[in-house]
N, C-alpha and C positions, 0 to 999 in steps of 0.2 A: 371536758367530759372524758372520762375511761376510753380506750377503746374496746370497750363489750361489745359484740357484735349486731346483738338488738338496738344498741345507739344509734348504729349508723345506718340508719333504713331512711329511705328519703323523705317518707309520711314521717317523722320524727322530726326531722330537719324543717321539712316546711312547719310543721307545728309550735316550733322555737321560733325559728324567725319568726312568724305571724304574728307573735306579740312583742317582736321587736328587740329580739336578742338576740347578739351575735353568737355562733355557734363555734368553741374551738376545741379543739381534741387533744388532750394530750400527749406526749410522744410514749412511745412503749414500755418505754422503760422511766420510770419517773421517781429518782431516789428517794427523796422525802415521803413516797407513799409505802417505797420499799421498808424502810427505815420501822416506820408504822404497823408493818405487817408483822416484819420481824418481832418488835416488840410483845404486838398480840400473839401469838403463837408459843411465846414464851410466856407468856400470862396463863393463858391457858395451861400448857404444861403446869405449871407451879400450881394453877389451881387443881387439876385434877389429882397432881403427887400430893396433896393437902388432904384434899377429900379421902383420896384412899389409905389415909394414915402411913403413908411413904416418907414424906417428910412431918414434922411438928417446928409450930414456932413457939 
């Protein structure tokens, strides 16, 4: 799990385990999710320069 800060409430924690999952948090920095973001954000750019007739394909 992210560390969002609403994750890690202990009502949450007991709620996971309760049906028998173990709970593990990722570390803060998690490259592959980085990698991910970065992509999106550049999606978007491109999408927005698209719509606004900035760029043409």
């Amino acid at each position: 799990m992210d560390n969002c800060s609403i994750h890690k409430g202990k009502e949450i924690e007991k709620l996971i385990e309760a049906v028998g999952a173990k709970l593990i948090y990722l570390p803060p920095y998690f490259l592959i999710f980085h990698q991910l973001k970065i992509v999106g954000q550049r999606s978007r750019t491109f999408y927005v320069l698209l719509v606004l007739g900035v760029i043409q394909i």
